[in-house]
mmCIF file of the N, C-alpha and C atoms, coordinates in Angstrom:
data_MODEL
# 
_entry.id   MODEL 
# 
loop_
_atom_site.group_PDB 
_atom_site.id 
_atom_site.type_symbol 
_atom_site.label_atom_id 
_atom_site.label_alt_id 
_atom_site.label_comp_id 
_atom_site.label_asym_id 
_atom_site.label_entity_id 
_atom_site.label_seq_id 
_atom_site.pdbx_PDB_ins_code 
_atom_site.Cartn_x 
_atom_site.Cartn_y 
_atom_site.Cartn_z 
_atom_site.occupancy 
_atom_site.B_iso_or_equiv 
_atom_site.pdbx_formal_charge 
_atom_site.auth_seq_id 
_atom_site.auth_comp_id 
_atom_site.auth_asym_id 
_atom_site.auth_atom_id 
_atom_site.pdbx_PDB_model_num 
ATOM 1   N N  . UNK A 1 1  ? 16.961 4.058   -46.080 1.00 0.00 ? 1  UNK A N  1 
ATOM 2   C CA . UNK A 1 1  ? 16.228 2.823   -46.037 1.00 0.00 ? 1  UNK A CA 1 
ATOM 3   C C  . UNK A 1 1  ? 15.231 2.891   -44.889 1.00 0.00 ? 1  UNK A C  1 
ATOM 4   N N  . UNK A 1 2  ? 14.210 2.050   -45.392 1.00 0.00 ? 2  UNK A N  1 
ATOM 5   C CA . UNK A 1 2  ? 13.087 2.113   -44.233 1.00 0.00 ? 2  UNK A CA 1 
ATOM 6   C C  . UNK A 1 2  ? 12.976 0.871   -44.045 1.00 0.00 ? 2  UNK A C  1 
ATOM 7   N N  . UNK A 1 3  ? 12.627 0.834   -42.325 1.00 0.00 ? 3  UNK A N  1 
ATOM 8   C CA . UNK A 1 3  ? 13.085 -0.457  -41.710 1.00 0.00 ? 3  UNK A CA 1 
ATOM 9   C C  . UNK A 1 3  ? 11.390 -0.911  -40.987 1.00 0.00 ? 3  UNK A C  1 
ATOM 10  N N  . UNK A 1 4  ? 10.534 -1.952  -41.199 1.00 0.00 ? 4  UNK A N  1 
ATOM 11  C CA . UNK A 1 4  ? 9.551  -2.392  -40.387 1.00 0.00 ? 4  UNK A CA 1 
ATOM 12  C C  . UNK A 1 4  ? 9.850  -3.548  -39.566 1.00 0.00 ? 4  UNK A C  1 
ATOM 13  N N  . UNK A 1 5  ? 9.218  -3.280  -38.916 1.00 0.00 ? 5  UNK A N  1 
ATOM 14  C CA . UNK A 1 5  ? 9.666  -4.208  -37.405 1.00 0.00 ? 5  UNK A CA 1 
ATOM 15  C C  . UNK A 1 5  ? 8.672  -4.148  -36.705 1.00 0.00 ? 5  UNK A C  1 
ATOM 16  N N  . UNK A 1 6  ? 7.783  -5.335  -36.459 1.00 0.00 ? 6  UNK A N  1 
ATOM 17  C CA . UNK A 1 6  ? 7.205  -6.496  -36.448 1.00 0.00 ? 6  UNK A CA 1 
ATOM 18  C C  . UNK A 1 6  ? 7.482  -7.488  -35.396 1.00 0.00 ? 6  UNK A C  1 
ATOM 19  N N  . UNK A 1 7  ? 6.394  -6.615  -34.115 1.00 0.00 ? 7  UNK A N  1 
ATOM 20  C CA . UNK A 1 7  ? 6.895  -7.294  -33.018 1.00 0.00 ? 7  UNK A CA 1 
ATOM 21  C C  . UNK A 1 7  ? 5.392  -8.626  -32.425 1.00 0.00 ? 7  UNK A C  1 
ATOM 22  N N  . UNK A 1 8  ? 6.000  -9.985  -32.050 1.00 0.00 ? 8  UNK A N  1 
ATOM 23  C CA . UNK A 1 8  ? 5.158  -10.786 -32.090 1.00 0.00 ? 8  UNK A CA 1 
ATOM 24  C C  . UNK A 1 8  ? 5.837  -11.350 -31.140 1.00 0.00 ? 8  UNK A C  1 
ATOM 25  N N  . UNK A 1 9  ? 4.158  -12.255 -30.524 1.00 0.00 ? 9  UNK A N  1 
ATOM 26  C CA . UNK A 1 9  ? 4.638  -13.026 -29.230 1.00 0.00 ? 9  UNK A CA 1 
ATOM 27  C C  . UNK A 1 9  ? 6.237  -13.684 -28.707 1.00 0.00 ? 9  UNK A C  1 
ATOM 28  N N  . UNK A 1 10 ? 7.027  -14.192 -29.271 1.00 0.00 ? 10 UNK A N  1 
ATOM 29  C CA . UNK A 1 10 ? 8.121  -15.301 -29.026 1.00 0.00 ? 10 UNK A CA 1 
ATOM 30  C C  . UNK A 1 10 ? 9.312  -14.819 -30.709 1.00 0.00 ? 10 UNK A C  1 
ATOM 31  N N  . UNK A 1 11 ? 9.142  -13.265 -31.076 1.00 0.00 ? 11 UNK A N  1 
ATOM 32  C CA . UNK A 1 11 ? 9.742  -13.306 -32.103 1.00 0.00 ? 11 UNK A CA 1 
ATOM 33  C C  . UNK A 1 11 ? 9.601  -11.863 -32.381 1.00 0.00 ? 11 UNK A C  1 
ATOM 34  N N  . UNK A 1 12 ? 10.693 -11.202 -33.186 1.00 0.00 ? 12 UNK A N  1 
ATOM 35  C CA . UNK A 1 12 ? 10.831 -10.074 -33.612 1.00 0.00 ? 12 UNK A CA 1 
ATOM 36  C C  . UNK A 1 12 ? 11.259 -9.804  -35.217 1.00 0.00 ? 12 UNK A C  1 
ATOM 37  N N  . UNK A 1 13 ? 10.580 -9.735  -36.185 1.00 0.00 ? 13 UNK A N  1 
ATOM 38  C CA . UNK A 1 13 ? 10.556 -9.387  -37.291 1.00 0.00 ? 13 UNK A CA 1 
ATOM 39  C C  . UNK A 1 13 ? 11.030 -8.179  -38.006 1.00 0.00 ? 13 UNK A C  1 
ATOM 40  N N  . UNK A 1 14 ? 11.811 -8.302  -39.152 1.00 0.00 ? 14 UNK A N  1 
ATOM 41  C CA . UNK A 1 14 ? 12.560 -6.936  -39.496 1.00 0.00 ? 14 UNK A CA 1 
ATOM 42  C C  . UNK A 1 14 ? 12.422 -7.062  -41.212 1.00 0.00 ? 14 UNK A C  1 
ATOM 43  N N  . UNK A 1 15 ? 11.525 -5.859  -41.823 1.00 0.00 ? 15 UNK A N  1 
ATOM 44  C CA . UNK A 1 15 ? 12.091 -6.005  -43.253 1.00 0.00 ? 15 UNK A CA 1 
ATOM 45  C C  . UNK A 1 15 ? 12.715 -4.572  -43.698 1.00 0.00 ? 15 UNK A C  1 
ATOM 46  N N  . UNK A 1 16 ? 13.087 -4.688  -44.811 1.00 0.00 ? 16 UNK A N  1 
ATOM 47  C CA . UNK A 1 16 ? 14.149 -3.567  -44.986 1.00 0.00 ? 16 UNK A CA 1 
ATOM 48  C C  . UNK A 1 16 ? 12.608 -2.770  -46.872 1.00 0.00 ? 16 UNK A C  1 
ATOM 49  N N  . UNK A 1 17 ? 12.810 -1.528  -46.540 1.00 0.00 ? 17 UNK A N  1 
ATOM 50  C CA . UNK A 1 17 ? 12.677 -0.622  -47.924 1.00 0.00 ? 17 UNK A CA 1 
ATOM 51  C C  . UNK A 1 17 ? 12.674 0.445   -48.359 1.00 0.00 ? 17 UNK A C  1 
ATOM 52  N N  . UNK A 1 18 ? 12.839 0.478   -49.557 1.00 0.00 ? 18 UNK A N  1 
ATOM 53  C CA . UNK A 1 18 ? 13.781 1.879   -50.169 1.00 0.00 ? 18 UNK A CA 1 
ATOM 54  C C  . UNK A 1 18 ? 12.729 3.107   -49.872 1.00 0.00 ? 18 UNK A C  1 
ATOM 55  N N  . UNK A 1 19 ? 11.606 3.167   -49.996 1.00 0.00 ? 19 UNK A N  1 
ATOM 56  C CA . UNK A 1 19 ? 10.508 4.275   -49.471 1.00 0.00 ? 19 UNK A CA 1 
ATOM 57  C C  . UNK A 1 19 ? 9.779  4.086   -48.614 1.00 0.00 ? 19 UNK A C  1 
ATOM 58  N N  . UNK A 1 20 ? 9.300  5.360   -48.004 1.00 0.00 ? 20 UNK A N  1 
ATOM 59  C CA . UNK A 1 20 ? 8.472  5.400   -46.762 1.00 0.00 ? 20 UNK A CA 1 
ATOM 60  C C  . UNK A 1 20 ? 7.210  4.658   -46.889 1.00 0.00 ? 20 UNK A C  1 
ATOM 61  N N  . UNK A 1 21 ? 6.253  4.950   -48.577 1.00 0.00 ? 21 UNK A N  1 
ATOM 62  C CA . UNK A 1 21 ? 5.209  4.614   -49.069 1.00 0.00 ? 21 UNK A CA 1 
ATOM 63  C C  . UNK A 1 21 ? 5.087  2.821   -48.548 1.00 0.00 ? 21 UNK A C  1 
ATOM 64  N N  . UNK A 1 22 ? 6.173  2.482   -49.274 1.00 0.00 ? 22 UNK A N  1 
ATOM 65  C CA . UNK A 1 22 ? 6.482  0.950   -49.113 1.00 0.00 ? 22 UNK A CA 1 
ATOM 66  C C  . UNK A 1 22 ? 6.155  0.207   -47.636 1.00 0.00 ? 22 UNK A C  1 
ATOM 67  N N  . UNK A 1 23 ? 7.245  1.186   -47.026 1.00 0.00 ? 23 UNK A N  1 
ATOM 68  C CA . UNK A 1 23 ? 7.098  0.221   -45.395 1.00 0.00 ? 23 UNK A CA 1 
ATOM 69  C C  . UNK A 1 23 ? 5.622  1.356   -44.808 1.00 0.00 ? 23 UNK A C  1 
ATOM 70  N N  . UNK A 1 24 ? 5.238  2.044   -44.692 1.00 0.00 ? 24 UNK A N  1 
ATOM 71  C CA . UNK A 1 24 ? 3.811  2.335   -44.554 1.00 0.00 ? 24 UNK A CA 1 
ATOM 72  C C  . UNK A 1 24 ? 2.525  1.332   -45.065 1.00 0.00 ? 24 UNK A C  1 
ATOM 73  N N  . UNK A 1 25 ? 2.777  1.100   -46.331 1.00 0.00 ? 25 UNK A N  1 
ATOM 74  C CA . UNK A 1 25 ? 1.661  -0.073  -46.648 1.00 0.00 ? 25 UNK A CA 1 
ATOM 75  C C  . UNK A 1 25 ? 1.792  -1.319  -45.778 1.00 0.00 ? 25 UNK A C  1 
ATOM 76  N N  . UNK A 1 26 ? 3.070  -1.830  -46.401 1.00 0.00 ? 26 UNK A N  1 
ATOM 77  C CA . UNK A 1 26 ? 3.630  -3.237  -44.967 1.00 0.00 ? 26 UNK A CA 1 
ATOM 78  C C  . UNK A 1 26 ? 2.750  -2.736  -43.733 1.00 0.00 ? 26 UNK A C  1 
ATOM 79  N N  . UNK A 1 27 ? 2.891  -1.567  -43.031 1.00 0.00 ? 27 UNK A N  1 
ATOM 80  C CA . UNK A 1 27 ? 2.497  -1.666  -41.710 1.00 0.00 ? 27 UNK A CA 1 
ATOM 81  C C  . UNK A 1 27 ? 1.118  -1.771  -41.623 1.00 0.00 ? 27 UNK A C  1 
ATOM 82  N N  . UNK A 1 28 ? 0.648  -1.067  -42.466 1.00 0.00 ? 28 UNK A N  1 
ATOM 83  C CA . UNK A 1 28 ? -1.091 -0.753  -42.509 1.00 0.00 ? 28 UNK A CA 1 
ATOM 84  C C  . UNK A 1 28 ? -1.802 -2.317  -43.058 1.00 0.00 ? 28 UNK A C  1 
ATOM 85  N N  . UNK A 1 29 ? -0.562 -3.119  -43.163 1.00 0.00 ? 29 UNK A N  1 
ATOM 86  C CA . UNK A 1 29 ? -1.190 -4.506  -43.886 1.00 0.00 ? 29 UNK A CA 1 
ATOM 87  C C  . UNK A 1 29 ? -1.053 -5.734  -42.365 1.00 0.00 ? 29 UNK A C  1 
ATOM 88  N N  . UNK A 1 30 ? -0.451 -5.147  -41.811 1.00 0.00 ? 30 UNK A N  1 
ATOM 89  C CA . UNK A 1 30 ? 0.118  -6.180  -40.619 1.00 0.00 ? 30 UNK A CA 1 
ATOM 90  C C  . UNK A 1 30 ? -0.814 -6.056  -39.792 1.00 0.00 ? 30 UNK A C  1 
ATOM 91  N N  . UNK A 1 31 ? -1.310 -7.184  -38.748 1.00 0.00 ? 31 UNK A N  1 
ATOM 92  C CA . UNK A 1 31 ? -2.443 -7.056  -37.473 1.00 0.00 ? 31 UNK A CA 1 
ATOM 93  C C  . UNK A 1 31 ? -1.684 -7.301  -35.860 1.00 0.00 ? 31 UNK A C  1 
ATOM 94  N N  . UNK A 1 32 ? -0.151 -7.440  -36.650 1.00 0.00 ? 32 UNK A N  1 
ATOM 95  C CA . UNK A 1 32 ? 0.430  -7.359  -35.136 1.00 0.00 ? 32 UNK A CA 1 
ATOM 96  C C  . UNK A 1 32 ? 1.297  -5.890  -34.520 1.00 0.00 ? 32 UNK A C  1 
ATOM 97  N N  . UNK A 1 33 ? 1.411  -5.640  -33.912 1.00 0.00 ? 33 UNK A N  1 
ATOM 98  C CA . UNK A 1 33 ? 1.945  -4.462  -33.176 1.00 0.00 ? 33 UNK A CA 1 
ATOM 99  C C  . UNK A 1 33 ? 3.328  -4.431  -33.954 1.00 0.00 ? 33 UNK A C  1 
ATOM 100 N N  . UNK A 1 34 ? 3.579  -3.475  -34.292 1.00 0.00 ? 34 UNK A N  1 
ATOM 101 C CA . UNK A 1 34 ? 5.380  -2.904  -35.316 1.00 0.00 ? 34 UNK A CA 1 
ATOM 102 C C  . UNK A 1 34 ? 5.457  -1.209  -35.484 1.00 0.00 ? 34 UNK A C  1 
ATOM 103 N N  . UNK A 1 35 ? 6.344  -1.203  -36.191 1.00 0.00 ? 35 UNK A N  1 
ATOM 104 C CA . UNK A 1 35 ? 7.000  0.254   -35.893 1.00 0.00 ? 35 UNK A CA 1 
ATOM 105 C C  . UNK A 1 35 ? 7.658  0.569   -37.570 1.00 0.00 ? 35 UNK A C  1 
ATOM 106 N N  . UNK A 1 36 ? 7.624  2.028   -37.867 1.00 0.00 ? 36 UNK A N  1 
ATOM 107 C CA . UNK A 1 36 ? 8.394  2.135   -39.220 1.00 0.00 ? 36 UNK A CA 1 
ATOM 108 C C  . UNK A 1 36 ? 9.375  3.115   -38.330 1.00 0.00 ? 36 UNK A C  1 
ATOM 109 N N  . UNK A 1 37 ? 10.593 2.515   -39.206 1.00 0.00 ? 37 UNK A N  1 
ATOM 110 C CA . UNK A 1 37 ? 12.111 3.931   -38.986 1.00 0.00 ? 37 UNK A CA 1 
ATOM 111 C C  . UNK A 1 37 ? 12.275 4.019   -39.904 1.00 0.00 ? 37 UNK A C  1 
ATOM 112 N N  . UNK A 1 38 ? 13.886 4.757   -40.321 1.00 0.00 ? 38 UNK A N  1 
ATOM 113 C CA . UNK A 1 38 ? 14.916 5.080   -40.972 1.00 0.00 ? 38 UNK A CA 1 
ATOM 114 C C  . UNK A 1 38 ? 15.899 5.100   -40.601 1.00 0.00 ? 38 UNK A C  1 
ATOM 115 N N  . UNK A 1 39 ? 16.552 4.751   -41.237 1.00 0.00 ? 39 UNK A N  1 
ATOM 116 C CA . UNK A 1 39 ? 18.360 4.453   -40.754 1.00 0.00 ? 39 UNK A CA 1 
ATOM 117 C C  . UNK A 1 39 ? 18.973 4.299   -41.999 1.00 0.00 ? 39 UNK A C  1 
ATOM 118 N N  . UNK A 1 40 ? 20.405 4.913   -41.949 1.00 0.00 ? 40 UNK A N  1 
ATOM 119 C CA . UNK A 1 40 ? 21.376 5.090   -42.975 1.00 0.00 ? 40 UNK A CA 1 
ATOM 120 C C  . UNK A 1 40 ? 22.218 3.487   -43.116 1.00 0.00 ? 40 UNK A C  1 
ATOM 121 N N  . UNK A 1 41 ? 21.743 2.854   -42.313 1.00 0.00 ? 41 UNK A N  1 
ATOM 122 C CA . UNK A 1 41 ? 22.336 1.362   -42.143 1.00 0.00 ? 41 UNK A CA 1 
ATOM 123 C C  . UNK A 1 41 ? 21.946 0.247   -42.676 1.00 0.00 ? 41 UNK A C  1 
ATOM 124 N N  . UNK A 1 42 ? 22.143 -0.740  -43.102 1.00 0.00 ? 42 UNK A N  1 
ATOM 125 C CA . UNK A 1 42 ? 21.955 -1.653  -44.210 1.00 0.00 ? 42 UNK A CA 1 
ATOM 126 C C  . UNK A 1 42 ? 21.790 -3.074  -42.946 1.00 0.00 ? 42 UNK A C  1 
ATOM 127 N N  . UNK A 1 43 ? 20.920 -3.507  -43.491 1.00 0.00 ? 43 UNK A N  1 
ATOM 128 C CA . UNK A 1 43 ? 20.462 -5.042  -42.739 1.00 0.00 ? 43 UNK A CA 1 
ATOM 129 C C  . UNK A 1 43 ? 20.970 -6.360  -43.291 1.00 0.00 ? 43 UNK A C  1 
ATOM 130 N N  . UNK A 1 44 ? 21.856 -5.687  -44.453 1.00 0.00 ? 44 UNK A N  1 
ATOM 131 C CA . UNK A 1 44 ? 22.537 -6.936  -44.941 1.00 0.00 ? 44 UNK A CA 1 
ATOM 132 C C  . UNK A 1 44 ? 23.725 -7.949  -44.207 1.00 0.00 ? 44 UNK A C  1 
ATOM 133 N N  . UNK A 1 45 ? 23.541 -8.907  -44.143 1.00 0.00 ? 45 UNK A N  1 
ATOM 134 C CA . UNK A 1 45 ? 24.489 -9.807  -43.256 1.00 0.00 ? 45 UNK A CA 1 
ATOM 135 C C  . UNK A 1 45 ? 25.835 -10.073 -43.913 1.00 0.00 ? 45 UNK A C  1 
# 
């Protein structure tokens, strides 16, 4: 899973997706400062 994270003034943003392609677009679509990973770990609550 690929994880974007979406860092903003008073708040920290997290979405979760199954390909790199995916959270690469997310990032290239965002105008605030974030990060792409990977992790074997699930963001489900």
């Amino acid at each position: 899973m690929w994880v974007l994270t979406i860092f903003e003034k008073d708040n920290v943003r997290m979405f979760q997706f199954e390909t790199k392609e995916e959270a690469q677009k997310a990032l290239e679509a965002t105008t605030q400062p974030a990060i792409i990973s990977y992790t074997t770990l699930s963001l489900a609550a």
